[in-house]
LUMTOR-478020 format. One record per residue (C-alpha): residue number from 1; residue in three letters; x, z, y. Coordinates in steps of 0.5 Angstrom, whole numbers. Layout:
  loti  zaza      u      w      v
   NUM   Ala      X      Z      Y
...
//
This chain:
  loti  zaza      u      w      v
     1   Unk     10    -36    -11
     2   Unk      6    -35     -4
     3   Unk      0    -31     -4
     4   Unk     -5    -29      2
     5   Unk    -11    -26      5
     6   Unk    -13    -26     12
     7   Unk     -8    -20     13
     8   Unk     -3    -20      8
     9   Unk      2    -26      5
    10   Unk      8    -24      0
    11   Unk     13    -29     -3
    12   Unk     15    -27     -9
    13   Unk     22    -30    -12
    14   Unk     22    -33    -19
    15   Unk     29    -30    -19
    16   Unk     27    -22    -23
    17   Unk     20    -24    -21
    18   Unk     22    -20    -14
    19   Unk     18    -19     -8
    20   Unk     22    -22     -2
    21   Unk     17    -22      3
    22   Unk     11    -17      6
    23   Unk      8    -20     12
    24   Unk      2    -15     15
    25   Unk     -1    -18     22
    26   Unk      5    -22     23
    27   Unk     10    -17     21
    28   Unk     15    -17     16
    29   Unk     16    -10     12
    30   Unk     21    -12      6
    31   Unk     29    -12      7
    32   Unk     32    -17      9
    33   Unk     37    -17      2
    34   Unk     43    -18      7
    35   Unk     48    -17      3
    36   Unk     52    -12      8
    37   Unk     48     -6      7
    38   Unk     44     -9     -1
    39   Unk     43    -16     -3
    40   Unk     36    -14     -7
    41   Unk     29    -14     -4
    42   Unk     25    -11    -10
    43   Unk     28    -10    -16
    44   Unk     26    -10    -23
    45   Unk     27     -5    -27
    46   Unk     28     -6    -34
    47   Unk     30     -4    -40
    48   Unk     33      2    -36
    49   Unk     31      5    -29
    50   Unk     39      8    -26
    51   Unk     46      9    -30
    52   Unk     45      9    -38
    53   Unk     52     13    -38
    54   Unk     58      9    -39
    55   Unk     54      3    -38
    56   Unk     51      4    -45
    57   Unk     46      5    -49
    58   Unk     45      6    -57
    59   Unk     40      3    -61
    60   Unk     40      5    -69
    61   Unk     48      7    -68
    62   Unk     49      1    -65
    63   Unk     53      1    -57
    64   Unk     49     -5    -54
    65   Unk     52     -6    -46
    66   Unk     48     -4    -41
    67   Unk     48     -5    -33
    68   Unk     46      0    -29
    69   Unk     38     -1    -27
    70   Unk     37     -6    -34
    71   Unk     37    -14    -34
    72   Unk     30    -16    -32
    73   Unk     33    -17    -24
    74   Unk     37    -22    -26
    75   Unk     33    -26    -31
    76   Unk     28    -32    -29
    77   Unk     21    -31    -29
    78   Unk     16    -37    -31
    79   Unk     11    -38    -26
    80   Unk      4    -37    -29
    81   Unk     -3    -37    -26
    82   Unk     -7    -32    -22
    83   Unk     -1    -29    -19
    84   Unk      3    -27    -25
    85   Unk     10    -28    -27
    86   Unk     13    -28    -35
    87   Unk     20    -26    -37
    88   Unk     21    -28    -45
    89   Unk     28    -24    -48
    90   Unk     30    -24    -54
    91   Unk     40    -23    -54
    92   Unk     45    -19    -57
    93   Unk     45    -14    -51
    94   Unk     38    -13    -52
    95   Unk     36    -12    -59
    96   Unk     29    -11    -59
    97   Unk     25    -18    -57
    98   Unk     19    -17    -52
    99   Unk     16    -20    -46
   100   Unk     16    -17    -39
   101   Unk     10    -20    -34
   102   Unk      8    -19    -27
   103   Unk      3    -19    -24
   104   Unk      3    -19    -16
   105   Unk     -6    -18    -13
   106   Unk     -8    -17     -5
   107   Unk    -13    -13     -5
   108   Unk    -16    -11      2
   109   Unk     -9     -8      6
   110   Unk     -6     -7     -1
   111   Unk     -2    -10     -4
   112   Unk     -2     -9    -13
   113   Unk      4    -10    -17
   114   Unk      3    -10    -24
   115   Unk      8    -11    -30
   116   Unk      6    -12    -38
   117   Unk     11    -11    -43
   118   Unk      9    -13    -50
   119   Unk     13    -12    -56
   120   Unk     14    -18    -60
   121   Unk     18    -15    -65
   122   Unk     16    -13    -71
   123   Unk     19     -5    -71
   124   Unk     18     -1    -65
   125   Unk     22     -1    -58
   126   Unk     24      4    -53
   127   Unk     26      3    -46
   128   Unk     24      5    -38
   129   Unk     21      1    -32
   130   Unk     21      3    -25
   131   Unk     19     -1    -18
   132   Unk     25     -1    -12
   133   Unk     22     -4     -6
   134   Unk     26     -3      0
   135   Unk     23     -3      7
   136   Unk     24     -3     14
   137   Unk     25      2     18
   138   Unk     19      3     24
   139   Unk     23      0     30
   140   Unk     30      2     28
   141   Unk     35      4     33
   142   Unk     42      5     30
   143   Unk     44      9     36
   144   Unk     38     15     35
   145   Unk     40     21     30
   146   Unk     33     20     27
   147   Unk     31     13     24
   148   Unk     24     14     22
   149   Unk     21     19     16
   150   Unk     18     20      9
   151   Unk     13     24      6
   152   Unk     11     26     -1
   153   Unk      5     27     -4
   154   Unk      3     29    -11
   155   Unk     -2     27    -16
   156   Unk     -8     31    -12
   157   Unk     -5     28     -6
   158   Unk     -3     34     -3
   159   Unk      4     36      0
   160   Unk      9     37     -4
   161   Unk     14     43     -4
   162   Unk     19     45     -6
   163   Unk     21     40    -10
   164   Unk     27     40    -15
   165   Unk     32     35    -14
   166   Unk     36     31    -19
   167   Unk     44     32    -16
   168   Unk     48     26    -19
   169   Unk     55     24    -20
   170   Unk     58     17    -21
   171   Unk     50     15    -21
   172   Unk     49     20    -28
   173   Unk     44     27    -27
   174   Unk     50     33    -27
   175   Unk     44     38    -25
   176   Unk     38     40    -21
   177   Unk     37     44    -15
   178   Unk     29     47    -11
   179   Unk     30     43     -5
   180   Unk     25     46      1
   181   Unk     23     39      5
   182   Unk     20     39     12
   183   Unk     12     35     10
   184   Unk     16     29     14
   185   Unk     23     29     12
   186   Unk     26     26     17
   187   Unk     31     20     15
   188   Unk     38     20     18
   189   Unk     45     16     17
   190   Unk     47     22     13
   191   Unk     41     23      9
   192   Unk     43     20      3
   193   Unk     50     22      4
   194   Unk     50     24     -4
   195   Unk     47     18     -7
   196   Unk     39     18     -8
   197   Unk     34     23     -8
   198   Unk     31     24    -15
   199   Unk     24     29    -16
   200   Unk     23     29    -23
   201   Unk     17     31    -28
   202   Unk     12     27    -24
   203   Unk     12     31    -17
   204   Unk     11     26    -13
   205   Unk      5     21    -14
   206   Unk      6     18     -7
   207   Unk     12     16     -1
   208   Unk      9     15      6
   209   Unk     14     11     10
   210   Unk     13     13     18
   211   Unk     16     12     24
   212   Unk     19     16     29
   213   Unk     14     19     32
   214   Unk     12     21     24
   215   Unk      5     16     24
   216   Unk      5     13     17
   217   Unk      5      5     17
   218   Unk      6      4      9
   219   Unk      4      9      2
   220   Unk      7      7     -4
   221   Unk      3     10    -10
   222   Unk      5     11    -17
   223   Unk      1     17    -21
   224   Unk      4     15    -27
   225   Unk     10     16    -24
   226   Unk     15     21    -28
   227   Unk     20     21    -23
   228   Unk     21     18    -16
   229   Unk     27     16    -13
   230   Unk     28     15     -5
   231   Unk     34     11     -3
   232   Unk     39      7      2
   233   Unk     46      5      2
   234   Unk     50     11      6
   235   Unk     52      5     11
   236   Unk     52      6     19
   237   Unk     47      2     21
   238   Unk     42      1     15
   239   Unk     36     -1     17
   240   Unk     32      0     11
   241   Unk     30      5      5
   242   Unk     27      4     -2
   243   Unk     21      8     -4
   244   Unk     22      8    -13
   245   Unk     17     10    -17
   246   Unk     19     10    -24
   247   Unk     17     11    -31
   248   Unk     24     13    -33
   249   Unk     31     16    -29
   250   Unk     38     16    -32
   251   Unk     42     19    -36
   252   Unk     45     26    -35
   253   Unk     52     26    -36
   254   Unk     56     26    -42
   255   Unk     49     23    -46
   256   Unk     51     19    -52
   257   Unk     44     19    -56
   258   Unk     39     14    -58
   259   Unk     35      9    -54
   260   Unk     30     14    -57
   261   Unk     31     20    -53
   262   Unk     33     19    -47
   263   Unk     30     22    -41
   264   Unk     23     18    -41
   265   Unk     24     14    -46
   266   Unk     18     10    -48
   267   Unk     16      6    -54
   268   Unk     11      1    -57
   269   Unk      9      1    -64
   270   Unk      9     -8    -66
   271   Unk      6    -13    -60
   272   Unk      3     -7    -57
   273   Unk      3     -7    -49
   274   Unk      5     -1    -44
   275   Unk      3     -2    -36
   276   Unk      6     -1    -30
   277   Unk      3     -1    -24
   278   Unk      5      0    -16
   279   Unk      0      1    -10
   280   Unk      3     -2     -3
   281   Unk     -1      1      3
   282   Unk     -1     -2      9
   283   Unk     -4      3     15
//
């Protein structure tokens, strides 16, 4: 799926309804999906956001399989109209039968992705969603120690500081330290040296990606957003980061619990729906 206005055109795969392309004024800002470094765009992810713990994730006692970021990055959406996208499930690896639909919109320089999950079951489900676009890094230069910069604003749009950050040991949150960033927290080869950066409770509402003189060139807001994931592969040479709203996280090591109670873990009652919604800004 193609869609563009006079500044924008995105393509969308009908592969996990993925972004694959963002195209402002002639220049793409979406990873490539090179397979060295990550051979995703931006990901999906659904039913789970991060690692269950051991790769599973129980449900009215029962233990159901479940890879890190959940199965809707995999599965094939059906193209619709107006720029939506839908998934139907319904497996043993997932018991609760529901829909997933996308929604991509340009509205001016913005680009909206909205994703609708719809319960069609007949008792309530439980799951997490998030976003995981990767972008461009401004004019990288492997050969420079700093790659371009990220700033974090909350809800009120006001600088973020000191954040807690979630530590994480074999993808699973093992504990949480007060961390004092720079307004700009400049992006380096060794940034993400322990795996991504996790600020949890809604302090972050809003990404800015900029470039290496700190000058802002793309925002990615998500006020409903729980947690707020900054990652890349610690991979010399890497050329991207991913700026990861969610509404969920991973599970803290040692977690055996129900779907239920998992860390923002939420539900729908029998063919009520639940909206996720993502702004890229393009400055």
């Amino acid at each position: 799926m193609k869609l563009n206005n006079n500044k924008i055109a995105i393509e969308v795969s009908p592969h996990g309804a993925e972004l694959l392309s963002l195209q402002y004024a002639g220049r793409e800002y979406m990873w490539s999906g090179d397979a060295a470094f990550w051979n995703r765009h931006a990901p999906i992810l659904f039913p789970a956001v991060g690692k269950p713990f051991e790769n599973i994730i129980h449900i009215d006692g029962k233990a159901y399989t479940m890879k890190q970021h959940g199965f809707a990055r995999d599965s094939k959406f059906e193209e619709l109209d107006d720029g939506r996208m839908r998934m139907l499930w319904s497996a043993d690896t997932y018991p609760y039968r529901c829909s997933l639909e996308a929604r991509y919109r340009i509205i001016d320089n913005e680009v909206e992705v909205r994703w609708t999950v719809t319960n069609l079951d007949s008792r309530t489900m439980h799951f997490q969603i998030g976003a995981h676009p990767g972008f461009m890094l401004p004019d990288y230069d492997a050969a420079e120690a700093v790659h371009g910069y990220v700033r974090y604003l909350d809800r009120d749009g006001n600088p973020v500081g000191p954040v807690m950050v979630s530590s994480l040991e074999d993808g699973n949150r093992v504990g949480r330290t007060p961390v004092s960033f720079p307004e700009c927290m400049p992006v380096t080869n060794d940034t993400f040296a322990h795996d991504a950066l996790i600020f949890e409770n809604g302090q972050v509402a809003e990404a800015l990606l900029c470039d290496k003189q700190g000058r802002a060139v793309l925002s990615v807001s998500c006020p409903q957003a729980e947690a707020f994931g900054i990652w890349a592969p610690h991979k010399e040479g890497c050329p991207f980061v991913c700026l990861e709203p969610w509404c969920g996280i991973c599970d803290a090591k040692g977690f055996r619990g129900d779907i239920a109670d998992r860390t923002y873990s939420h539900c729908l009652a029998p063919d009520e729906h639940y909206e996720f919604t993502y702004i890229i800004k393009l400055l």
